[in-house]
Biopython code that builds the backbone (N, CA, C, O; Angstrom):
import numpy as np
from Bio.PDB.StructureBuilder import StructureBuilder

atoms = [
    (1, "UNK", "N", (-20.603, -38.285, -150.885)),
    (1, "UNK", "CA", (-20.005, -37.382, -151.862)),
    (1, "UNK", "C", (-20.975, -36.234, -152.106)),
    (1, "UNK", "O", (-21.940, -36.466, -152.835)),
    (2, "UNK", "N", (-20.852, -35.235, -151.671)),
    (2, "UNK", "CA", (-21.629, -33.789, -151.658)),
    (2, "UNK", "C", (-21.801, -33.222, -153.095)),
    (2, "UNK", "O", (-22.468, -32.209, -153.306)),
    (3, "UNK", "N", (-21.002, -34.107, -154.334)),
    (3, "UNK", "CA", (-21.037, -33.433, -155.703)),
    (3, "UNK", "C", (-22.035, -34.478, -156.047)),
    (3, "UNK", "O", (-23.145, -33.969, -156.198)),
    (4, "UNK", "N", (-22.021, -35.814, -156.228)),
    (4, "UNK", "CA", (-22.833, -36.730, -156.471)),
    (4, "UNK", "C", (-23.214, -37.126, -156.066)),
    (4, "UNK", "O", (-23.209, -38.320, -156.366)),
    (5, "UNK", "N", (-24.198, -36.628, -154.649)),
    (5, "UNK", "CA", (-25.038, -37.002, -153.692)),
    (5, "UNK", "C", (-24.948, -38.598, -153.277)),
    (5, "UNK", "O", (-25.844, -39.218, -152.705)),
    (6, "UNK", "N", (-23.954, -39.009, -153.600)),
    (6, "UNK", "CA", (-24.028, -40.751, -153.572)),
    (6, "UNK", "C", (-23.329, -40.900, -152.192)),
    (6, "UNK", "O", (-22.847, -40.026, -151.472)),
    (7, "UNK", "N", (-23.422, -42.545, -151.982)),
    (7, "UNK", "CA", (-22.988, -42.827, -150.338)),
    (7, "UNK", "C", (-21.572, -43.222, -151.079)),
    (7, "UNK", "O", (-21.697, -43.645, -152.228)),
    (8, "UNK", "N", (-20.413, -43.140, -150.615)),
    (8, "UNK", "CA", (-19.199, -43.568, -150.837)),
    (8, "UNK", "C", (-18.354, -44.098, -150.012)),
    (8, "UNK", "O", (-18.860, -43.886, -148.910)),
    (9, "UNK", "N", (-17.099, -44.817, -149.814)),
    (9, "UNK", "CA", (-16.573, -44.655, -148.717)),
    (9, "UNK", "C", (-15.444, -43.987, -149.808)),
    (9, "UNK", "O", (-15.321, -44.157, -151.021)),
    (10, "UNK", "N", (-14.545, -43.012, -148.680)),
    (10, "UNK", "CA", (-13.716, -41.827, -149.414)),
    (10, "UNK", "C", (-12.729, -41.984, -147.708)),
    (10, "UNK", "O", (-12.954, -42.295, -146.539)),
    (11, "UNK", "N", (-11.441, -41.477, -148.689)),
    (11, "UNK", "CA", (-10.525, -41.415, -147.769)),
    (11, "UNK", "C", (-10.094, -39.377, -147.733)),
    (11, "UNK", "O", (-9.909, -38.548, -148.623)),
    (12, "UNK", "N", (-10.095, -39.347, -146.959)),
    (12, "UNK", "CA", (-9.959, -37.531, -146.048)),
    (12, "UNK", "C", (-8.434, -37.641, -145.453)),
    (12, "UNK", "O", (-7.810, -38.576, -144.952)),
    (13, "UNK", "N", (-8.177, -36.561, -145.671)),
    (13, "UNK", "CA", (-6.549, -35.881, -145.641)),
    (13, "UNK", "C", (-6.722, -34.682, -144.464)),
    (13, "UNK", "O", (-7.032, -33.524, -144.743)),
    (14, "UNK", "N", (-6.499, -35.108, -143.283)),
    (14, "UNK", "CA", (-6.609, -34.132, -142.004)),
    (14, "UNK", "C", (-5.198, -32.901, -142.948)),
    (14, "UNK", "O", (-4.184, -33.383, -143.454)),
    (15, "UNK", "N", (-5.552, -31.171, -142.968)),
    (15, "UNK", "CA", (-3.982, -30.743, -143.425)),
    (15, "UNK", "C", (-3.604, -30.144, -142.757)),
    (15, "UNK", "O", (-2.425, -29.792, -142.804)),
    (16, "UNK", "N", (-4.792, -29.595, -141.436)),
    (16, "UNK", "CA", (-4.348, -28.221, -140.381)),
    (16, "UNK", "C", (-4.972, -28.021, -139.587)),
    (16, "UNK", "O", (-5.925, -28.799, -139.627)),
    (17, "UNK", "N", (-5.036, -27.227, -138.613)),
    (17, "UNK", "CA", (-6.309, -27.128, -137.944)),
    (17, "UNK", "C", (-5.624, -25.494, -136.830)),
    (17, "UNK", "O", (-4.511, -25.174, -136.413)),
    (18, "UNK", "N", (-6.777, -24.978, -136.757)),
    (18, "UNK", "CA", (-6.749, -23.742, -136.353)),
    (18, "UNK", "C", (-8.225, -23.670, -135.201)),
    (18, "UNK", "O", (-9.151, -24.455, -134.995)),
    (19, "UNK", "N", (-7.791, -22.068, -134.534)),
    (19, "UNK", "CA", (-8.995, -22.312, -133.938)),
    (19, "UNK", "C", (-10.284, -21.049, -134.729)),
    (19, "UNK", "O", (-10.225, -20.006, -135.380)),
    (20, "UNK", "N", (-11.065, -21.712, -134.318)),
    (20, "UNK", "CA", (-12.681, -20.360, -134.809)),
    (20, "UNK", "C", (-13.158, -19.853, -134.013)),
    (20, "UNK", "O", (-13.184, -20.406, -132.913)),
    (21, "UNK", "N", (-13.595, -18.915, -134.143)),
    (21, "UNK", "CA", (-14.612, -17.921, -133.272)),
    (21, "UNK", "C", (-15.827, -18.040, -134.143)),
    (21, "UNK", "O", (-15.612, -18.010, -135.355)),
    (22, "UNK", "N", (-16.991, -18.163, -133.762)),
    (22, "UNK", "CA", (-18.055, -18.077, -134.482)),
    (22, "UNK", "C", (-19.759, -17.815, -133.782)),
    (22, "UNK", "O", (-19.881, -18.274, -132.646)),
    (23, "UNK", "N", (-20.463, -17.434, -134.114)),
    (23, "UNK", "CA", (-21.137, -16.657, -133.206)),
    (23, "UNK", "C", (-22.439, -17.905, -132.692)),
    (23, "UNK", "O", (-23.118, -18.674, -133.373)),
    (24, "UNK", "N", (-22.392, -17.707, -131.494)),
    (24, "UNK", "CA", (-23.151, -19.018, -131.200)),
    (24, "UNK", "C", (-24.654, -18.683, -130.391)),
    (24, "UNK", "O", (-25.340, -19.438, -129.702)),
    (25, "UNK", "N", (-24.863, -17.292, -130.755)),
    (25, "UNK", "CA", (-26.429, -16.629, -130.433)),
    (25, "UNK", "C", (-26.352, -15.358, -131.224)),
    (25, "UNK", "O", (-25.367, -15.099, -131.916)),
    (26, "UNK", "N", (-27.723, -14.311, -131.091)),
    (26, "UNK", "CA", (-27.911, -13.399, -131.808)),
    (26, "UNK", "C", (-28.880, -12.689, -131.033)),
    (26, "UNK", "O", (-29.705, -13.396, -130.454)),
    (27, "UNK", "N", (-28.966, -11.453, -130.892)),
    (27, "UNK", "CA", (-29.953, -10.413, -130.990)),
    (27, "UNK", "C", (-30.672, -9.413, -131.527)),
    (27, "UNK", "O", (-30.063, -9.349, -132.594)),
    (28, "UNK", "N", (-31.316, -8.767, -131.591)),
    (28, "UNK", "CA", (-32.182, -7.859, -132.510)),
    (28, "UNK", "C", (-31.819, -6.627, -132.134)),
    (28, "UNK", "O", (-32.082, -6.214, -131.005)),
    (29, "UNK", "N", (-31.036, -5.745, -133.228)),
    (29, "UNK", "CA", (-30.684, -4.863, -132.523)),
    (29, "UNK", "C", (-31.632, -3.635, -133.379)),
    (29, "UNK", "O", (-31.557, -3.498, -134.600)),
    (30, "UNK", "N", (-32.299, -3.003, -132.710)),
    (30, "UNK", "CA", (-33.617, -2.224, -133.117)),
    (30, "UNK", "C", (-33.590, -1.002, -133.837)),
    (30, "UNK", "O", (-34.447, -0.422, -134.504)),
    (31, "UNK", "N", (-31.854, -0.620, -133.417)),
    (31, "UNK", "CA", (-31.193, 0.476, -134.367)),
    (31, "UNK", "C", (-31.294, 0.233, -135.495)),
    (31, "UNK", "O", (-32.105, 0.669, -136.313)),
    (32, "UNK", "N", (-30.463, -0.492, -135.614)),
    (32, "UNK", "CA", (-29.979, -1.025, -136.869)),
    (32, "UNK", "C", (-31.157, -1.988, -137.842)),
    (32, "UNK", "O", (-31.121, -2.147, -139.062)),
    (33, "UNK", "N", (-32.093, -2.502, -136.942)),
    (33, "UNK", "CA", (-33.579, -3.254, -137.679)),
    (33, "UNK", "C", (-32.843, -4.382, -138.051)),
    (33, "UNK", "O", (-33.044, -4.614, -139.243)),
    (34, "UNK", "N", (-31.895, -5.369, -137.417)),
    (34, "UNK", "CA", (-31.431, -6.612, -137.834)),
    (34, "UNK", "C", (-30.841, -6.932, -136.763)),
    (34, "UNK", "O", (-30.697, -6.143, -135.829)),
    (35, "UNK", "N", (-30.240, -8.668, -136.765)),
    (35, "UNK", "CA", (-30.048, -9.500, -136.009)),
    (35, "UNK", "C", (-28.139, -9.129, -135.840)),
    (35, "UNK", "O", (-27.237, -9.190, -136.677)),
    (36, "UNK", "N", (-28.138, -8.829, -134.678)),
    (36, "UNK", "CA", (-26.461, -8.745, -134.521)),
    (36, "UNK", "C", (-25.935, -10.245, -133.785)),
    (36, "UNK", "O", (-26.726, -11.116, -133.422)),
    (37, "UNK", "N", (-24.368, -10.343, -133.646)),
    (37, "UNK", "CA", (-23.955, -11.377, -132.811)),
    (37, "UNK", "C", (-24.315, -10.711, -131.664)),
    (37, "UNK", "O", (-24.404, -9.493, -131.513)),
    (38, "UNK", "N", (-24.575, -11.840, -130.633)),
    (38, "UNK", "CA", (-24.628, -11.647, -129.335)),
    (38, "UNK", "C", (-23.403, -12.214, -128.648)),
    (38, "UNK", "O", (-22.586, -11.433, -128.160)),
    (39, "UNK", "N", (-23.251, -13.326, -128.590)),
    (39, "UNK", "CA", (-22.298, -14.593, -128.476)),
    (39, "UNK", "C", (-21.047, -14.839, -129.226)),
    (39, "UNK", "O", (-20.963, -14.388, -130.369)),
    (40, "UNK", "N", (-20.218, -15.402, -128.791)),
    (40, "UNK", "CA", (-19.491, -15.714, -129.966)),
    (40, "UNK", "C", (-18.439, -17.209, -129.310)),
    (40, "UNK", "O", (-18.175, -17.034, -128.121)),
    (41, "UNK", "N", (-17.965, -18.286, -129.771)),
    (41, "UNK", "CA", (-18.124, -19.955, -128.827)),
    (41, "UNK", "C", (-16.407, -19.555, -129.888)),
    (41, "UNK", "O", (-16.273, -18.714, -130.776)),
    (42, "UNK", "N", (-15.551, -20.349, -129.430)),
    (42, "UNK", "CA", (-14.306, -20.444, -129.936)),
    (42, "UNK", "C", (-14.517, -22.051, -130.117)),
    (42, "UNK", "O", (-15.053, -22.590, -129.149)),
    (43, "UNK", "N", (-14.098, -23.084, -131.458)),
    (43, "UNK", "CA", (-13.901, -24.229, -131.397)),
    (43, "UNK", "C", (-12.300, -24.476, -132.365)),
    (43, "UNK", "O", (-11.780, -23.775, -133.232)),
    (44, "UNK", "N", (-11.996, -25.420, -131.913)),
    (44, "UNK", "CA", (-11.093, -25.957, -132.326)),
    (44, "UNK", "C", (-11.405, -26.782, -133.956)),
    (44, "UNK", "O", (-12.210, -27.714, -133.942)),
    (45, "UNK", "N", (-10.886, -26.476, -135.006)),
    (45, "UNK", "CA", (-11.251, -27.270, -136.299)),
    (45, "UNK", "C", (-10.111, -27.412, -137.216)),
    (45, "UNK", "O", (-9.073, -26.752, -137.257)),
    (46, "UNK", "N", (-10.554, -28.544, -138.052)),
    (46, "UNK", "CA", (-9.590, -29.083, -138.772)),
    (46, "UNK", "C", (-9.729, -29.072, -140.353)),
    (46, "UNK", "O", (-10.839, -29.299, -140.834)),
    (47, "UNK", "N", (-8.635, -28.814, -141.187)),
    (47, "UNK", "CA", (-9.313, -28.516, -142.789)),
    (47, "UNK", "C", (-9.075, -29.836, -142.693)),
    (47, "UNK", "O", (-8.233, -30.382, -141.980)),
    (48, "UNK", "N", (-10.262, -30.602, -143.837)),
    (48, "UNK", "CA", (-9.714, -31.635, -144.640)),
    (48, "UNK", "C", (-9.855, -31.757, -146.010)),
    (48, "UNK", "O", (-10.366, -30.692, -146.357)),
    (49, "UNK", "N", (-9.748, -32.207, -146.642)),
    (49, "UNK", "CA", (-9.596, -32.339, -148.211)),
    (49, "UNK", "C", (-9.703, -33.920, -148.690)),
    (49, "UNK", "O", (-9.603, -34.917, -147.974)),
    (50, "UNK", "N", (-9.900, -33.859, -149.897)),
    (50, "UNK", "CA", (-10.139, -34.892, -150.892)),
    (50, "UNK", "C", (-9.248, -35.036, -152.071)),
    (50, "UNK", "O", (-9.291, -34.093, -152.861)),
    (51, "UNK", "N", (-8.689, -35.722, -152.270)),
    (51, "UNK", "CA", (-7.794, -35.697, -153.527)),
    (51, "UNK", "C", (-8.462, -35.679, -154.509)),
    (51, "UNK", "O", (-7.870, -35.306, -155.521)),
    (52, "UNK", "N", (-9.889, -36.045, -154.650)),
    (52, "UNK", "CA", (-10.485, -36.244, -155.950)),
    (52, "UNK", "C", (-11.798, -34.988, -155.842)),
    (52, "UNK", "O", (-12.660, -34.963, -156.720)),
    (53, "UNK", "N", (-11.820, -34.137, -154.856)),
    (53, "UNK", "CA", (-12.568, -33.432, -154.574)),
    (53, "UNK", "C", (-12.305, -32.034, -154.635)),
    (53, "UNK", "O", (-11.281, -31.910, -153.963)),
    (54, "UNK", "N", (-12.648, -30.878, -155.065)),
    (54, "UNK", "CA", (-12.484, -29.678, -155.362)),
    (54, "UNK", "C", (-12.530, -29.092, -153.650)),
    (54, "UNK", "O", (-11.708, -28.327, -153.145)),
    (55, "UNK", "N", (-13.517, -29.591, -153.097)),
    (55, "UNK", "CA", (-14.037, -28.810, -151.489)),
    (55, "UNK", "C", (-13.199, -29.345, -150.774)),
    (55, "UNK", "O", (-12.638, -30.438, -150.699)),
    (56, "UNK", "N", (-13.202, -27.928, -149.999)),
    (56, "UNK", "CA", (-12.153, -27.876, -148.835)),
    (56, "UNK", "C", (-13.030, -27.515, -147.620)),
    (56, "UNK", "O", (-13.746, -26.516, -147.687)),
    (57, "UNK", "N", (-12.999, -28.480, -146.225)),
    (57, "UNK", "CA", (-13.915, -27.989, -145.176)),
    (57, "UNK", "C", (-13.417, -27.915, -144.353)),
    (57, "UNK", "O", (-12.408, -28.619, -144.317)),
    (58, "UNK", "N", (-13.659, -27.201, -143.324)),
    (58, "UNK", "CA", (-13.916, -27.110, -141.949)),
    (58, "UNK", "C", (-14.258, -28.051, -141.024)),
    (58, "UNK", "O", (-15.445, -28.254, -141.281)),
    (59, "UNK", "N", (-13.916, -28.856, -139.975)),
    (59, "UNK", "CA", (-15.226, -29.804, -139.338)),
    (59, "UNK", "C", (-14.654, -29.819, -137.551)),
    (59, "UNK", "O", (-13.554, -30.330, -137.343)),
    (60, "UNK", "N", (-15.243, -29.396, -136.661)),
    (60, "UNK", "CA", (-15.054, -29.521, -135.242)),
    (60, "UNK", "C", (-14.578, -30.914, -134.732)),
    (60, "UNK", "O", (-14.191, -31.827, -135.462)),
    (61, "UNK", "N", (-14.634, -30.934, -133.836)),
    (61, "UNK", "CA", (-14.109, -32.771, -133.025)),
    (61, "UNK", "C", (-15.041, -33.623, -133.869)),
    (61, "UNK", "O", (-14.706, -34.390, -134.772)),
    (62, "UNK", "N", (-16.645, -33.282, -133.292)),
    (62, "UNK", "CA", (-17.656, -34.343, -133.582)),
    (62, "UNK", "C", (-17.770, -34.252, -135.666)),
    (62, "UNK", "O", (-18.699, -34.824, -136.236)),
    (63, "UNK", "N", (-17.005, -33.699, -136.229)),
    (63, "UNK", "CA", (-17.349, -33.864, -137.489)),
    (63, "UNK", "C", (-18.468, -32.754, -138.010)),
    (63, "UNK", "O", (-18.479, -32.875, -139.235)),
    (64, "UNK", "N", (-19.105, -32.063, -137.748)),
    (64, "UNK", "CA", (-19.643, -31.107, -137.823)),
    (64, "UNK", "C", (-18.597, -30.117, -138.517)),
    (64, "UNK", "O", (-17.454, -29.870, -138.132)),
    (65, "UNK", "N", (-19.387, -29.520, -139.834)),
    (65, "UNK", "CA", (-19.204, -28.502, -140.381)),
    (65, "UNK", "C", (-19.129, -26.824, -139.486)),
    (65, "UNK", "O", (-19.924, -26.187, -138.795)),
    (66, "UNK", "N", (-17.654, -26.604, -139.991)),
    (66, "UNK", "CA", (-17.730, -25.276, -139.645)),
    (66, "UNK", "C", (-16.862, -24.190, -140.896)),
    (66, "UNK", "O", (-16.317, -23.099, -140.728)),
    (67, "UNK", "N", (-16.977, -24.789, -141.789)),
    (67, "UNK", "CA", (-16.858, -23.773, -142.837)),
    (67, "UNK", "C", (-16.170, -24.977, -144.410)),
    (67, "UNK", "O", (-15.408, -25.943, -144.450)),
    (68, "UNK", "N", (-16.795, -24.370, -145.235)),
    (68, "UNK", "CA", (-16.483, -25.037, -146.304)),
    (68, "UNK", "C", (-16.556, -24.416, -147.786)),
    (68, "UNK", "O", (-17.622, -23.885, -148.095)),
    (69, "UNK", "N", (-15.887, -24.429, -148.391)),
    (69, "UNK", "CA", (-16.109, -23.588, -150.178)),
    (69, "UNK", "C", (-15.572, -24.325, -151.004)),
    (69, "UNK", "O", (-14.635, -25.057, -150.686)),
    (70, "UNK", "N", (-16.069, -24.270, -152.232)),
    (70, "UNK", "CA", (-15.579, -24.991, -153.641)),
    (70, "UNK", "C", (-15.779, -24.100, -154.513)),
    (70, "UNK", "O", (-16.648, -23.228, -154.537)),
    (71, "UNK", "N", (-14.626, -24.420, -155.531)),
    (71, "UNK", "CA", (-14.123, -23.534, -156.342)),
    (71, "UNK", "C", (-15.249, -22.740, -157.188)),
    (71, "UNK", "O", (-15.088, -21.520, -157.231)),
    (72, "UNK", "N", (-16.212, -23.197, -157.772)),
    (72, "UNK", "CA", (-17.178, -22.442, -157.834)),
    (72, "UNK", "C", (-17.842, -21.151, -157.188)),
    (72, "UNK", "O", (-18.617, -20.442, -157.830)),
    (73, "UNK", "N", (-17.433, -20.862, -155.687)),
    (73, "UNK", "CA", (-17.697, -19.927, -155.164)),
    (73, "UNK", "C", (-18.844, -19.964, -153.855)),
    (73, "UNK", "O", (-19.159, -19.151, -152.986)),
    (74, "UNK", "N", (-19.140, -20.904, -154.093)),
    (74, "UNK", "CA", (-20.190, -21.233, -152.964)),
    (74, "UNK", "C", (-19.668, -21.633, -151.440)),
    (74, "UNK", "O", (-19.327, -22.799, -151.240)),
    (75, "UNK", "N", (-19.617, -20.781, -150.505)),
    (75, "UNK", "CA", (-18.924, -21.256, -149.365)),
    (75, "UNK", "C", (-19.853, -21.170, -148.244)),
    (75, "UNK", "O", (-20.638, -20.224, -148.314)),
    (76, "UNK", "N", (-19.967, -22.039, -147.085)),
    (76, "UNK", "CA", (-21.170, -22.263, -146.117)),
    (76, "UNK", "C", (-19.838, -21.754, -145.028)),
    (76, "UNK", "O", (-18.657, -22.093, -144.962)),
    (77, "UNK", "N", (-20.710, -20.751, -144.219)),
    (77, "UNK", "CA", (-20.123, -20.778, -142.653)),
    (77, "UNK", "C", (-21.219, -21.323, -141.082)),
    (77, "UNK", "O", (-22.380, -21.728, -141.141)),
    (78, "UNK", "N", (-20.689, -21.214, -140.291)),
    (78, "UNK", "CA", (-21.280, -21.955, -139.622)),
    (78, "UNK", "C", (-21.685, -20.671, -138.736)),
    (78, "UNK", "O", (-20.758, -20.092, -138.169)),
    (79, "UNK", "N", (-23.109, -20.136, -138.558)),
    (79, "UNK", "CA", (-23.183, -18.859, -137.638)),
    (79, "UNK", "C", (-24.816, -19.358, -136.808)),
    (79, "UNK", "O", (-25.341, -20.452, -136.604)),
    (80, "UNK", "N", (-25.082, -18.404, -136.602)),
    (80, "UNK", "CA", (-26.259, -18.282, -135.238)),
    (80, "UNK", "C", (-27.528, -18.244, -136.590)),
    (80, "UNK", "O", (-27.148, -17.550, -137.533)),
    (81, "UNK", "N", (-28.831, -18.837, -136.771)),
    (81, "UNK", "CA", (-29.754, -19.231, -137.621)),
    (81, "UNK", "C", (-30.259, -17.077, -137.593)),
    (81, "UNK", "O", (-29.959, -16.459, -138.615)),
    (82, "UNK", "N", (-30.548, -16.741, -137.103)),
    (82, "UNK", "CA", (-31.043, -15.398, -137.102)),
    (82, "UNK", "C", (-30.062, -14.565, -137.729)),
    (82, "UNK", "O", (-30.410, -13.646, -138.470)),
    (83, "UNK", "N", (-28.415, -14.912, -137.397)),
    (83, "UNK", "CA", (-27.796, -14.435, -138.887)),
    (83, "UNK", "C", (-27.457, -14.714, -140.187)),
    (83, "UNK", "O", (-26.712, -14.071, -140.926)),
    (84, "UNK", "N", (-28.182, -15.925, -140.450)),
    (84, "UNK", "CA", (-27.782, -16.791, -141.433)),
    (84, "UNK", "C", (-29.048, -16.429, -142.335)),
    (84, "UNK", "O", (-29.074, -16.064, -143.510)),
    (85, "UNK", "N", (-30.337, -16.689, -141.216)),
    (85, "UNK", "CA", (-31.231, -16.800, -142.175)),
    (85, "UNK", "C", (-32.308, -15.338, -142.117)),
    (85, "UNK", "O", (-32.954, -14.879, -143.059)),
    (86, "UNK", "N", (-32.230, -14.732, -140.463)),
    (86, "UNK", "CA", (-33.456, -13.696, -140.357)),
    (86, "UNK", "C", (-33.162, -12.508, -141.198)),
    (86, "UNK", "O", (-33.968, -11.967, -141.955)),
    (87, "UNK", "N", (-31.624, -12.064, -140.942)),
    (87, "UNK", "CA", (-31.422, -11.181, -141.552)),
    (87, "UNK", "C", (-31.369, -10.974, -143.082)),
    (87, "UNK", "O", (-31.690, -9.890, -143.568)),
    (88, "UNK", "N", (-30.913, -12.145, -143.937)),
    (88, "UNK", "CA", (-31.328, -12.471, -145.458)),
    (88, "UNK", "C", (-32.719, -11.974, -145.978)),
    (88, "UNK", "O", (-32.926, -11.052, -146.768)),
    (89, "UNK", "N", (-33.880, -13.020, -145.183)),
    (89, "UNK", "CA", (-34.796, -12.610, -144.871)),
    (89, "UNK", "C", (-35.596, -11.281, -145.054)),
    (89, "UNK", "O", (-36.362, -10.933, -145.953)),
    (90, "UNK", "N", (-35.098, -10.530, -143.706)),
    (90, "UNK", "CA", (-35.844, -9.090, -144.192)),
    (90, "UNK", "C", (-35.210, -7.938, -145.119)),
    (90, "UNK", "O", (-35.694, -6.908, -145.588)),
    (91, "UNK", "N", (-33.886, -8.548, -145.199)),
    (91, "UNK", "CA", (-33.426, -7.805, -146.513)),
    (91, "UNK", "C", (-33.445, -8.209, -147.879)),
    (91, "UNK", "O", (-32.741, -7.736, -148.772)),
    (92, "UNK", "N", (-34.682, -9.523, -148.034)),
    (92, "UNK", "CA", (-35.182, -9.489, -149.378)),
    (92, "UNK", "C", (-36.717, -9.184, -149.512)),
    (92, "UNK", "O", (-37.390, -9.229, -150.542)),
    (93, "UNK", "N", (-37.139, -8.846, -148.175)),
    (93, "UNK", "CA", (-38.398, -9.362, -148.204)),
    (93, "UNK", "C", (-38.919, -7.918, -148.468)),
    (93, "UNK", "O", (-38.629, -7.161, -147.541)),
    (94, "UNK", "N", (-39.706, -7.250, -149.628)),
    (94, "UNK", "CA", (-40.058, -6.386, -150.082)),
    (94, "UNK", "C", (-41.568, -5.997, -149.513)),
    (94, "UNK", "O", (-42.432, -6.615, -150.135)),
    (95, "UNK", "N", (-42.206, -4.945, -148.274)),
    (95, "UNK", "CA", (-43.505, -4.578, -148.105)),
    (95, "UNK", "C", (-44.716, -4.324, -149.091)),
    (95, "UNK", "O", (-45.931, -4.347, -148.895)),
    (96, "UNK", "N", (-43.909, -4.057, -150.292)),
    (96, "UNK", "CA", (-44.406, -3.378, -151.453)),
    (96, "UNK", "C", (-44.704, -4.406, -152.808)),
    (96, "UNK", "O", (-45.368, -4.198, -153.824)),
    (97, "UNK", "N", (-43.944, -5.560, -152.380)),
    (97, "UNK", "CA", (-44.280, -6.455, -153.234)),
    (97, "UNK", "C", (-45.579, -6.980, -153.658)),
    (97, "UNK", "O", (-46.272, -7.504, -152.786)),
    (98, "UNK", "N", (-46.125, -6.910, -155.145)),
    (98, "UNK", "CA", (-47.546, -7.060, -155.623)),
    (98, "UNK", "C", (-47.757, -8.453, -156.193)),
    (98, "UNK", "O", (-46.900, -8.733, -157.031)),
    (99, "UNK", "N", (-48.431, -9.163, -156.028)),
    (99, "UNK", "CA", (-47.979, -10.855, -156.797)),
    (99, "UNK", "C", (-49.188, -10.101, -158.010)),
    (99, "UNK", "O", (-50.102, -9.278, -157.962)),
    (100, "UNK", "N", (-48.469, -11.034, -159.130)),
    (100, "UNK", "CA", (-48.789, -10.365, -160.411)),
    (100, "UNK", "C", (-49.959, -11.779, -160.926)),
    (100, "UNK", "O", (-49.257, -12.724, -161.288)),
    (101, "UNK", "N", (-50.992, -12.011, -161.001)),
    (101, "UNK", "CA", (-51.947, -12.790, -161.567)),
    (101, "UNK", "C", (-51.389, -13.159, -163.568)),
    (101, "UNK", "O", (-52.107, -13.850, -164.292)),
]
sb = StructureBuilder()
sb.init_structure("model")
sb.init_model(0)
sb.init_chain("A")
sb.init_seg("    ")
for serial, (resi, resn, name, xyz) in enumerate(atoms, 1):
    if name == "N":
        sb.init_residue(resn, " ", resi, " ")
    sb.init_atom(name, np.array(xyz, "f"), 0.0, 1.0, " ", f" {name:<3s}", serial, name[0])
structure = sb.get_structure()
């Protein structure tokens, strides 16, 4: 259970399934000073749901996450780590930043 970190057994409601495109490498594109798609992998995925659960996910054959949000607003996609994380990264990361004693 992803709200109460606890082990459960829970019953899942397959409701649809569509296919994704999602980017499955990245490059540095030097113009622009950030990580673009390079790649992009098409998988097959399925929503499922919880009756007692607010989140709605995404998950490929093997169960693997490929997209998920709860009503709160917090939604995970599934992309290439250099767009997920490099580019976040240098667009918080301030040159000018002074650590204050």
């Amino acid at each position: 259970d992803p709200v109460s970190r606890r082990l459960q057994d829970v019953t899942l409601r397959i409701e649809a399934d569509s296919l994704f495109l999602v980017a499955d490498s990245a490059t540095f594109d030097s113009t622009a000073r950030r990580w673009v798609k390079a790649r992009q992998d098409s998988l097959r995925g399925w929503r499922i749901t919880r009756r007692s659960s607010p989140v709605t996910a995404w998950v490929d054959g093997s169960g693997r996450l490929i997209a998920a949000s709860e009503p709160g607003g917090i939604t995970l996609v599934r992309t290439a780590f250099e767009l997920a994380f490099e580019n976040w990264r240098r667009a918080h990361a301030s040159p000018t930043r002074v650590l204050k004693r």
